[in-house]
N, C-alpha and C positions, 0 to 999 in steps of 0.2 A: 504494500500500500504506500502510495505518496499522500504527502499532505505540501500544501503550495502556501506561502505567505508574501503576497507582494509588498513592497515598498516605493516611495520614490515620486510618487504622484506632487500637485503641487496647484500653486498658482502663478504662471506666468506669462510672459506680452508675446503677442504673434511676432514670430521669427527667430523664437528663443528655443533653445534647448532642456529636455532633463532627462535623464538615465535611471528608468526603472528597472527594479531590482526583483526576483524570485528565486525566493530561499525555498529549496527543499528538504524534506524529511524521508528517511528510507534508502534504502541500499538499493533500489532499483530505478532510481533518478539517470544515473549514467546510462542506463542502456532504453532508456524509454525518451519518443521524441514529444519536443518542449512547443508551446504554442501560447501566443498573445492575442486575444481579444478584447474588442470595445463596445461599449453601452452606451448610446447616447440617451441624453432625456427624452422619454415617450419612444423611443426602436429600441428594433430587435437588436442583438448579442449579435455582433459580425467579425470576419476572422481578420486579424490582422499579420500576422505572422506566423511562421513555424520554423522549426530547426530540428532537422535530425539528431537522434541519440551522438552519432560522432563530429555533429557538427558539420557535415561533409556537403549536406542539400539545405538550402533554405529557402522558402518563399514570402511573399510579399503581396496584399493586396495592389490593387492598382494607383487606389488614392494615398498609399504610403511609400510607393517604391522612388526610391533615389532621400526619400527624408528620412524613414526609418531605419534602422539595423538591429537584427537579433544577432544573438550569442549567447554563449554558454561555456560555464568553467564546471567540468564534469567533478573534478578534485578536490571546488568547493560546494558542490551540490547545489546550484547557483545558477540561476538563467539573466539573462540582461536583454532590454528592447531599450534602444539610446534614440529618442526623440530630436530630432533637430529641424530647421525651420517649418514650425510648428504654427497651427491654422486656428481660428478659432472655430472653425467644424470639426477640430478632432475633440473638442471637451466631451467629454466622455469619463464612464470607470473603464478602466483599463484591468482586463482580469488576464493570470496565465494559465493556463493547461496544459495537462501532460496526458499520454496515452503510449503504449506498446508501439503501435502502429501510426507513420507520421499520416496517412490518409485516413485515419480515423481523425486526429488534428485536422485534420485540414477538412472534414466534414462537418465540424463543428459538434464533435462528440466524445468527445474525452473523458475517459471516466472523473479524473481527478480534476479541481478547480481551485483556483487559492479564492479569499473573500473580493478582491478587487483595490486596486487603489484610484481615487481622485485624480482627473489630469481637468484643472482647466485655462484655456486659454484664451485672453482677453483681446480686446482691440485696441 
């Protein structure tokens, strides 16, 4: 079993940056792939990221590719999504997931979720 606890969320001005953070719990974080989604107020839960178990494949929605970057330090049981110039349509919770299988992530279906953190960003 994993257990997922985000950090990092915040309040900051369109064009700015922050580097949220997801701690894991469990010996089977290194071999299971890592995934980031967002909430906005009033929508659905949509996918923003994923990253394989070794790190090796990652994907990117369309509205975040070239701003976002996932990663992950398997040795700290430790996932990263590093925000950079940043919209005020991304205010959202930002939640991470984790699953065996990185297309079950990327289906929007992971078993495991952390509670989410606060991203918002102003104008």
């Amino acid at each position: 079993q994993v257990q997922l606890v985000e950090s990092g969320g915040g309040l900051v001005q369109a064009g700015g940056s922050l580097r949220l953070s997801c701690a894991a719990s469990g010996r089977t974080f290194s071999s299971y792939a890592l995934g980031w989604f967002l909430q906005a107020p009033g929508k659905d839960r949509e996918f923003v990221a994923s990253i394989s178990w070794s790190g090796g494949s990652t994907y990117y929605s369309d509205s975040v590719t070239g701003r976002f970057t996932i990663s992950r330090d398997n040795a700290k049981n430790t996932g990263f999504l590093q925000l950079n110039n940043l919209k005020p349509e991304d205010t959202a919770v930002y939640f991470c997931a984790s699953h065996r299988d990185t297309r079950t992530v990327l289906a929007g279906t992971p078993d495991y979720w952390g509670q989410g953190t606060q991203v918002t960003v102003s104008s």
